[in-house]
C-alpha positions in Angstrom: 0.0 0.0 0.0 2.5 2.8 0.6 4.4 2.0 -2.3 1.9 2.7 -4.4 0.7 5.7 -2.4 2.2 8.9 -4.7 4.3 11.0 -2.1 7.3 12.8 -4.2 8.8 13.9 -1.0 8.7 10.7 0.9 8.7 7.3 -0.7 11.8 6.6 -3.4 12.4 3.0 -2.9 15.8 1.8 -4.6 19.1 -0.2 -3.9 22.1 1.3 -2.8 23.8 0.9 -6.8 20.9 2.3 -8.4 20.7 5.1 -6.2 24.5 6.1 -6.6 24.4 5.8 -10.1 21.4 8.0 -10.7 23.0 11.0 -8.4 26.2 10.0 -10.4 24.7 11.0 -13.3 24.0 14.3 -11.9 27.4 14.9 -10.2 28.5 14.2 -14.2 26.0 16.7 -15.8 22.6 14.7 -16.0 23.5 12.1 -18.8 23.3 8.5 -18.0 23.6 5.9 -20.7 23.3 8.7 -23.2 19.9 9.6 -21.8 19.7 13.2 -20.7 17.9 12.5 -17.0 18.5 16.4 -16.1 19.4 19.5 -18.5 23.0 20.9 -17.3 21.0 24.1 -16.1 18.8 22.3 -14.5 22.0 20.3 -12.4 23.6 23.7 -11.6 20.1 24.3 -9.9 20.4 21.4 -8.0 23.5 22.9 -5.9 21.9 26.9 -6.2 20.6 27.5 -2.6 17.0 28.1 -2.4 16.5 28.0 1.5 18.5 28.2 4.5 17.4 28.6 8.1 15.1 26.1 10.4 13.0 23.2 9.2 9.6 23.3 10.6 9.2 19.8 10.2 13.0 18.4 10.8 13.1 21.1 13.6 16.9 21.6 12.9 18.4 24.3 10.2 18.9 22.8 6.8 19.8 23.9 3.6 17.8 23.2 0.2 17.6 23.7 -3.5 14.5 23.1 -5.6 14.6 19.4 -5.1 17.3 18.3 -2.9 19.2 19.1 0.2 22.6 21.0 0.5 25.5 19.8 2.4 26.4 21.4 5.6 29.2 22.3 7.3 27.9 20.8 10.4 26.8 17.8 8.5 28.3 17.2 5.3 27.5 14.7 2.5 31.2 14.8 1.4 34.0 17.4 1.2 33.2 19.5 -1.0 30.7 22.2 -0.9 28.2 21.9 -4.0 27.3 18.2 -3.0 23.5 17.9 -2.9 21.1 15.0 -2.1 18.8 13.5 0.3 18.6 11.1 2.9 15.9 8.8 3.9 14.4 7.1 6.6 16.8 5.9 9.7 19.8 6.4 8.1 20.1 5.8 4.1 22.0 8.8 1.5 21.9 9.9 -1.6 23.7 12.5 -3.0 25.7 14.1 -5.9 28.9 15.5 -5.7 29.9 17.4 -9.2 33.2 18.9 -7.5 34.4 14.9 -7.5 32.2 13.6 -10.3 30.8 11.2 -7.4 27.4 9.6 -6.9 27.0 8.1 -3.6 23.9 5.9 -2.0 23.7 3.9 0.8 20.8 2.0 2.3 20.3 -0.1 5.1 17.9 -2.5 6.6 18.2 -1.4 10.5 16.2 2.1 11.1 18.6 4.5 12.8 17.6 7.9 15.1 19.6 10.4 12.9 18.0 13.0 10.6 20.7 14.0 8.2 24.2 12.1 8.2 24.1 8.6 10.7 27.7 7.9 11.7 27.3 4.5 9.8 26.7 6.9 7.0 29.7 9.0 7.5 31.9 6.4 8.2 31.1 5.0 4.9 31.5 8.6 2.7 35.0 8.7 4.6 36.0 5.7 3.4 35.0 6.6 -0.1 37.0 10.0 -0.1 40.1 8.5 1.3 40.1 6.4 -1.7 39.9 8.6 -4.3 
């Protein structure tokens, strides 16, 4: 029932892979398999601020774009400072970096407390840094 339920903000239901290679795609300009997912412009728009300040719903300050979340000094998707993405429910990330030409998804199946980065997360986007 709630997968079929149509909520754009809430219900994306994918694999880790798929996930990373969709955002890396978009970290890459928005082509994937020659298909144009996203038009350049609309990638820069992706990491062009739209909102900063408190999340009435989150209840903590976040940054967004049209679309996506920003990275945040405080609690960073990677490095560098146009990454943009989401993450889920208990822990799970998405995201684009187009400084690195990096996709990056992770999903889990054990619901964790954190809103934005779980240390599992972090540990993981780390790892992948440190290896590039």
């Amino acid at each position: 029932m709630a997968r079929g339920a149509e909520i754009p903000a809430a219900n994306a239901h994918t694999n880790a892979r798929s996930l990373a290679r969709l955002y890396g795609a978009l970290a890459r300009g928005g082509e994937l398999d020659g298909v144009r997912v996203l038009s350049r412009e609309g990638v820069t728009r992706c990491h062009t601020e739209e909102w900063f300040g408190k999340d009435e719903v989150l209840l903590i300050t976040t940054r967004f774009t049209t679309g996506f979340m920003l990275t945040k000094p405080d609690d960073p998707f990677g490095p560098n400072p146009h990454s943009f993405g989401h993450p889920g429910a208990g822990g799970s990330l998405g995201f684009a970096d187009p400084d690195a030409k990096l996709g990056f998804g992770y999903v889990m199946n054990k619901m964790g407390p954190y809103i934005i980065v779980d240390p599992r997360t972090r540990t993981l986007i780390e790892a992948v840094y440190a290896s590039l």
